[in-house]
C-alpha positions, -999 to +999 in steps of 0.1 A: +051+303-062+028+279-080-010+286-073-033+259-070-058+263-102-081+237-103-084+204-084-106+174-105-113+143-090-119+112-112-140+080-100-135+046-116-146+010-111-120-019-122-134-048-129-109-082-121-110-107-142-119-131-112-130-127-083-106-126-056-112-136-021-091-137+015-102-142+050-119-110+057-133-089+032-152-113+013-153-116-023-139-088-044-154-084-082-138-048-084-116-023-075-125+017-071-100+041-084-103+075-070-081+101-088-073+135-088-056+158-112-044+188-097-037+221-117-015+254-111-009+288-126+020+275-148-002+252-165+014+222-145-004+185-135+007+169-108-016+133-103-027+115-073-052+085-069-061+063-039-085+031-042-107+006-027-118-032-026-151-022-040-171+001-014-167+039-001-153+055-035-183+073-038-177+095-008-141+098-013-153+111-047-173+138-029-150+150-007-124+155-033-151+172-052-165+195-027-142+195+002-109+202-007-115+228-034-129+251-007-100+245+016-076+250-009-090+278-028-061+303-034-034+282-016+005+279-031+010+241-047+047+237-025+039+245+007+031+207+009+030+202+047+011+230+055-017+221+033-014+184+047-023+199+083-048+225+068-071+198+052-061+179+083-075+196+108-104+212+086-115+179+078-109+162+116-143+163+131-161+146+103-135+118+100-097+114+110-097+085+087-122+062+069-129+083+032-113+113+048-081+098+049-081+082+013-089+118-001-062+135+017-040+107+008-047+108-033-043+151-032-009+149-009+002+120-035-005+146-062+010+171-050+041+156-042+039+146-083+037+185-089+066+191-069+089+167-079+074+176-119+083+209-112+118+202-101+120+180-134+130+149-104+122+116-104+095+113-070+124+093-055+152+116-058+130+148-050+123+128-015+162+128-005+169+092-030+183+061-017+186+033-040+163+031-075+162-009-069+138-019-042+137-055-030+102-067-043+074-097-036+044-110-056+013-104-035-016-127-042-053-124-031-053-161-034-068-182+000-094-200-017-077-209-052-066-249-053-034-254-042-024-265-079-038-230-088-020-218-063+017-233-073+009-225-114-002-186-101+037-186-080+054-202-110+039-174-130+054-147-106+087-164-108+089-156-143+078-123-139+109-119-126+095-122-087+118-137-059+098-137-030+062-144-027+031-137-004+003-159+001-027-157+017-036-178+053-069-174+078-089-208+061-115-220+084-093-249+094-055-238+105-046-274+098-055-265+059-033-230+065-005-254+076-008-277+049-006-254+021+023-235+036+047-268+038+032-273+001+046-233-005+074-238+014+090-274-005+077-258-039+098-224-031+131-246-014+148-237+021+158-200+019+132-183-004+114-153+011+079-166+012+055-141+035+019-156+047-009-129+052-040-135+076-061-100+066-070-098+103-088-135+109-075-145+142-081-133+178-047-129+196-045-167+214-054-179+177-028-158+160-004-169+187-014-209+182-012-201+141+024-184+143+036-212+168+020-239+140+040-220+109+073-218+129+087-241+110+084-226+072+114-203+079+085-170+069+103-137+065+068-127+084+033-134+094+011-103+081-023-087+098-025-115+126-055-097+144-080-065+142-057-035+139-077-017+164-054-038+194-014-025+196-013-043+226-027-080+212+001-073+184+024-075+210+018-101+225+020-127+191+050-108+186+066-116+223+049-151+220+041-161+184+078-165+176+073-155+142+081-118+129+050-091+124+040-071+093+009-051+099-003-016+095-021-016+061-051-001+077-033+023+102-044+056+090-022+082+110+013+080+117+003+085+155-013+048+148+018+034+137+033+053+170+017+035+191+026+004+172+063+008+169+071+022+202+048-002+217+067-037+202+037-045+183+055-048+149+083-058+134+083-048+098+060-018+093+036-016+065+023+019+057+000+021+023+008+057+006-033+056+001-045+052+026-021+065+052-020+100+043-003+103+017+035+107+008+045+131+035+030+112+067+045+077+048+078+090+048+071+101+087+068+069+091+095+050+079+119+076+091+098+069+130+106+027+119+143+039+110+147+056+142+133+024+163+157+001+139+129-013+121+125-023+081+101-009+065+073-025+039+046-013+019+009-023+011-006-012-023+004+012-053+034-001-057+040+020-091+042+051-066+053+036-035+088+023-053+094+057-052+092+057-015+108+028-006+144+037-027+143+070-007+138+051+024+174+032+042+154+009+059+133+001+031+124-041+032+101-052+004+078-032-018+046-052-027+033-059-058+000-063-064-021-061-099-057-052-094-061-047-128-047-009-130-017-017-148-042-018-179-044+019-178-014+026-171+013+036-202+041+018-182+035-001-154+065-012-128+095-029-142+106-059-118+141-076-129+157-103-110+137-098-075+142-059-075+114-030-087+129-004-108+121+034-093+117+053-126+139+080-138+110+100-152+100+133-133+073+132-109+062+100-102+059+090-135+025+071-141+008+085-169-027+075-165-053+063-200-078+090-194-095+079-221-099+045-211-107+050-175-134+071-190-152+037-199-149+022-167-163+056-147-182+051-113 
């Protein structure tokens, strides 16, 4: 059994080369990238990493530091679900989510990467494999980029090999949302997947009036109508808004998305592998989504989260989002022709620039 040896957290700050900006969070100037490299006897890595839009990476930092090398001082690198409810529950009191959650989620990430690097498996096939070619869409933080920006930024994602696109919604005026949807929507043609995302800006009459208002863009689905905080407001836009429901990017527990699925308040299920827990609650939860018939989607990290999704039957659409990592990473996702290629390499397969992130540390 491989011993845990040594657990080293890395802390990072990614600038973007603009700023980026949607309904709720404000303006975004940088990315934090939390990592953490974990060791065992055998001399084996297995790599992990979580991030944020700019604030609370110091404390995730700190508990990956001082926290987790306590409770897993002398503990055996497979037994992967019994360490997920060890630093669960030693770690509950102070926070069953927020930075807690992040933490856990980058250490459970890596050591699923051991595992499958021991097994010499790609992530994918160590977690039952599916189907190596996920369905993919280009997410954009775009709301307040000109709509001509906004058509030359999709016609870029086109021939990035991208056939279905996200854009943002949740301007001050829904008239303006409505306007540059129809502009999406004859830009795109009848048929093309094109998602709208409203980052929580609408109470639940509002995200009801907005869905009713978008009705007619044929939208594969309206994304974070409302505060996740109300399962019960989500169910009502979805029994009245008329449009379909993605949401769950800041769930934290699979008991959250629980209460979500069983309770109608979502249609396609959107855990992020960063910020959910990790690998082993995200796969909880699409196999919970499977058993309620639902598709399920992604938020974030899609370099790791492809590996997810093609073990997953009821996978949807990964997304893709940049945030600037992909310049430290040796090789970044591979979209062809609307799919995301789940790499064959063992583990799951991103091989970090150490010595560049070194330049950018927190």
């Amino acid at each position: 059994m491989p011993r845990i040896t040594s657990i080293e957290p890395g802390f990072y700050r990614i600038p973007l080369p603009t700023v980026l900006t949607d309904s709720m969070h404000g303006e975004m100037r940088a990315f934090e990238l939390n990592t953490v490299r974990i060791h065992d006897a055998d001399g084996a890595e297995g790599v992990g990493y979580t991030f944020t839009v700019g604030r609370n990476g110091a404390a995730i930092d700190t508990i990956l530091a001082r926290e987790l090398p306590e409770i897993m001082d002398g503990e055996e690198a497979d037994e992967i679900e019994r360490l997920w409810h060890k630093a669960w529950w030693a770690l509950h009191y102070g926070g069953r989510g927020g930075p807690t959650v992040l933490a856990l989620s980058a250490f459970d990430m890596a050591l699923w990467d051991l595992k499958a690097k021991r097994a010499n498996l790609p992530l994918w096939k160590a977690l039952g494999g599916f189907d190596p070619k996920v369905p993919c869409y280009a997410g954009g933080i775009d709301l307040d980029l000109p709509l001509d920006s906004l058509l030359r930024q999709t016609d870029d994602n086109l021939g990035k090999g991208f056939r279905a696109i996200k854009m943002k919604v949740g301007r001050a005026n829904l008239f303006e949302d409505v306007e540059r949807v129809k502009a999406m929507r004859e830009h795109l043609g009848a048929g093309f997947p094109l998602m709208v995302d409203a980052n929580m800006k609408w109470s639940v009459d509002g995200a009801i009036r907005a869905a009713r208002a978008l009705l007619p863009f044929d939208l594969t689905w309206l994304e974070e109508p409302t505060i996740p905080d109300d399962p019960a407001g989500h169910a009502r836009i979805v029994r009245e808004g008329g449009l379909p429901i993605a949401a769950g990017e800041n769930l934290r527990t699979l008991w959250e998305f629980k209460l979500y699925v069983a309770g109608g308040a979502v249609t396609y299920p959107e855990p992020d592998v960063t910020n959910c827990g990790g690998v082993t609650p995200f796969m909880k939860i699409a196999h919970l989504a499977e058993a309620f018939n639902l598709p399920v989607t992604s938020h974030g990290a899609h370099d790791v989260t492809v590996h997810l999704l093609a073990a997953c039957p009821n996978r949807s659409y990964l997304e893709a989002h940049g945030f600037g990592l992909e310049r430290y990473i040796a090789e970044p996702l591979k979209i062809q022709d609307g799919f995301a290629l789940a790499p064959d390499r063992p583990g799951h397969g991103i091989g970090f620039d150490w010595k560049g992130l070194d330049k950018i540390r927190a």
